[in-house]
N, C-alpha and C positions, 0 to 999 in steps of 0.2 A: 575472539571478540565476545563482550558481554553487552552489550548496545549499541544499535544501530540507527542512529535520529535522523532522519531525512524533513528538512523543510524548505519551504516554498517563500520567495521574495516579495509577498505581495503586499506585507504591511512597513517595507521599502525598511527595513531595521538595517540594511547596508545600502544609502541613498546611490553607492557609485556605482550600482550593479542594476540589471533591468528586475523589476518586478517581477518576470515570474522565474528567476534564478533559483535552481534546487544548490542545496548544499547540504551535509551533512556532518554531526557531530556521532565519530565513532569510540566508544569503551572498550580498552583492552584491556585481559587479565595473562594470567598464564597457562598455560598449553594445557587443554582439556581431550581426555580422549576422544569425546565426540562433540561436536558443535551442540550449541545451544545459547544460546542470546534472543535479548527483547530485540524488535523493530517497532519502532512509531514512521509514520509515512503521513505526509500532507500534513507538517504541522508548521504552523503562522510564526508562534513567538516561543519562547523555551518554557515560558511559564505553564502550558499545555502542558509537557512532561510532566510535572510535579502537580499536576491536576490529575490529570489519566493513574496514576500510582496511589494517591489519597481515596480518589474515587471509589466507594462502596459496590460497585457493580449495576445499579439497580438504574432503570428509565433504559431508551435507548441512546444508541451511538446516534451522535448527529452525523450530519454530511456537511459537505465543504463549507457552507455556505451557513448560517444560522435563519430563522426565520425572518429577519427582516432583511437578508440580504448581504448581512457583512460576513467575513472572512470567520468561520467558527475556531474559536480557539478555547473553550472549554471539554474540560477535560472528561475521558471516560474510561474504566481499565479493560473493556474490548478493543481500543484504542491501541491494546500493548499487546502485538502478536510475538508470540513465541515462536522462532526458528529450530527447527530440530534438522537431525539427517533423514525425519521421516518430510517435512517439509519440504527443505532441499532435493529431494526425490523428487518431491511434484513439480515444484518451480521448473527445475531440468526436464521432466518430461514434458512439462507444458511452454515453455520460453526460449526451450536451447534445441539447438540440434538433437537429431534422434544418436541415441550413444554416451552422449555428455553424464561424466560422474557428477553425481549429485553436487560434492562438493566445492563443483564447479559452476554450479548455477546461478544464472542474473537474478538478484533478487528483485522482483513485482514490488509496487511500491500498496503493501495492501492498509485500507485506511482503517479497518479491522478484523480481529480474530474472527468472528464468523465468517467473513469472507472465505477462510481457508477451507472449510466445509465444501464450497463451491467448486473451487479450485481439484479438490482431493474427487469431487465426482466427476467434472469436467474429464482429469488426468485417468481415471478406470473407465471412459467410455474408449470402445475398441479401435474409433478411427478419428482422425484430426481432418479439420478442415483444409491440410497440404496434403492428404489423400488423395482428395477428390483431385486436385489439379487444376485447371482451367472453369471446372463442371459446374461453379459456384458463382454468384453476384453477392456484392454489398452493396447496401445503398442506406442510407440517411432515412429512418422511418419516425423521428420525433425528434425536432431540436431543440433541445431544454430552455439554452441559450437564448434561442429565437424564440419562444413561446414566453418566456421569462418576458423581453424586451417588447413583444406585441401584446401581452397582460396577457393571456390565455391562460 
């Protein structure tokens, strides 16, 4: 694999599919001894890719959403996460069963490189939250969504 585009249905560019249909467009080359490929994740339109790759580095990565509220589909090169077998280590120990070779890991759909940072500290803390067992609650502490919708 040399690219991994994961996008999101929500600017309906396939009318016969629901909105928020993932799909992905994957690049293949020839047999490398160790992985290594781009990932883009949460991207609208393809035009994004060729945004995120021109892109000079510089400002931040936006989020899903642009400031007025529509679907971001400008581009940024934190945008373009690198996959390595040091990644795929994390992914596996963070997403798969305890034991899973890396090169078997579910890939996170990450919306940028920094994010990995997070990920890599997350995966060096000693215990996971399927340690603890029963011992733990979730619960809903800020709904973007809903705060978005009542203008807060």
């Amino acid at each position: 694999m040399r690219a991994h585009l994961q996008f999101i249905n929500e600017l309906q560019l396939f009318a016969e599919v629901h909105h928020n249909t993932n799909y992905s467009i994957n690049l293949y080359g020839p047999p490398q001894d160790s992985p290594a490929f781009d990932q883009l994740a949460n991207l609208f339109t393809p035009d994004t890719v060729d945004a995120c790759y021109a892109h000079n580095g510089t400002g931040t990565v936006g989020g899903y959403k642009s400031e007025d509220g529509k679907w971001n589909i400008t581009g940024h090169s934190d945008r373009i996460v690198r996959v390595t077998d040091a990644a795929l280590a994390v992914f596996a120990q963070l997403y798969d069963e305890q034991g899973t070779p890396a090169r078997h890991a579910r890939l996170p759909a990450l919306h940028a490189g920094a994010l990995q940072g997070v990920l890599d500290k997350l995966a060096a803390y000693p215990r996971r939250l399927a340690d603890l067992g029963e011992d733990y609650l979730s619960t809903v502490m800020f709904d973007e969504t809903g705060a978005q919708r009542d203008g807060r």
